[in-house]
C-alpha positions, 0 to 999 in steps of 0.5 A: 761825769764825762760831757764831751768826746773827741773824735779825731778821725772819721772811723772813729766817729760812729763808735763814739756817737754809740758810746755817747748814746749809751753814757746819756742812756745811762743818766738822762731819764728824758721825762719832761726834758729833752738832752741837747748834744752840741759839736764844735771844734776841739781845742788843745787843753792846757799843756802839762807844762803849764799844769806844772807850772801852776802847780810849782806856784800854788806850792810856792805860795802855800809856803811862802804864805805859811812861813808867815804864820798862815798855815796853806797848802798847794791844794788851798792855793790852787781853790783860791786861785780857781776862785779868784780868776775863774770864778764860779758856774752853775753845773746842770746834771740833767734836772739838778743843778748844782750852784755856784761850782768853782770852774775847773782848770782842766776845762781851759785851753792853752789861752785860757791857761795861759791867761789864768798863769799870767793872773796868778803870776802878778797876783803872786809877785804883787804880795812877795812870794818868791815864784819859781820861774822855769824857763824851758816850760812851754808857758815861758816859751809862750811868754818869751815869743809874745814879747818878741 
C-alpha cells in the first residue's frame, strides 16, 4: 500500500494531493478515527548501488553458510539481517494493526543504508564468510570518502 507521494515540483502538487484524497477514499472508512496526513521533506532512498551491494552479501552468506552443511539462500539472509539490525515495527492499517513486522530496506535512506551495510559487513567478516567487495559501487566511494 502506498503511504507517501513525492512531489518535486510545484505543478505537480495538486494532482498529488487529488490522488491521495482519492487512495485514502479508497481504504480509510473515517468511522470513529480520524486519518493524519504529515509532510516532511523527501530523502534519497537507498541507492541501487548499495541495494546491489546488500544483495551480493546476503548471497555471499547464503553460500558460504551452506557450504557448511546449514542450507541458506539469499532471501533467508536478507530476513536475518532485516531482522537483526533493523528490527521490527508495528504496521497500522487504519484500525488493524499488524504486530511485530520485519522493518523493510526500501524505507531507508542512504544513511540508514549505509549504516545497515556497515552492520552486516563486520557481522559477515566476524564469522568467516568471504564478502565481495565492489570498489566502484557508491557504498564503497562513500566509505573510502569518510576515511579520508
Amino acid at each position: 500500500m502506498m503511504t507517501s507521494i513525492v512531489v518535486r515540483k510545484p505543478e505537480d502538487l495538486e494532482p498529488a494531493m487529488a490522488a491521495l484524497a482519492k487512495r485514502i477514499l479508497g481504504f480509510w472508512d473515517f468511522a470513529g478515527q480520524p486519518v493524519e496526513i504529515e509532510y516532511k521533506p523527501a530523502v534519497d532512498r537507498r541507492s541501487l548501488s548499495q541495494n546491489a551491494q546488500f544483495w551480493a552479501i546476503c548471497e555471499d552468506c547464503a553460500e558460504h553458510f551452506s557450504g557448511k552443511g546449514r542450507h541458506t539462500t539469499r532471501d533467508e539472509m536478507h530476513d536475518l539481517f532485516c531482522y537483526m539490525f533493523l528490527g521490527t515495527a508495528d504496521i497500522v492499517i487504519g484500525k488493524t494493526v499488524i504486530p511485530q513486522q520485519m522493518r523493510r530496506t526500501s524505507k531507508l535512506d542512504k544513511g540508514e543504508f549505509s549504516h545497515l551495510l556497515n552492520e552486516v559487513i563486520c557481522w559477515a567478516l566476524d564469522k568467516g564468510v568471504p564478502i565481495r567487495n565492489p570498489h566502484d559501487g557508491e557504498f564503497m566511494q562513500a566509505q573510502r570518502e569518510a576515511s579520508a
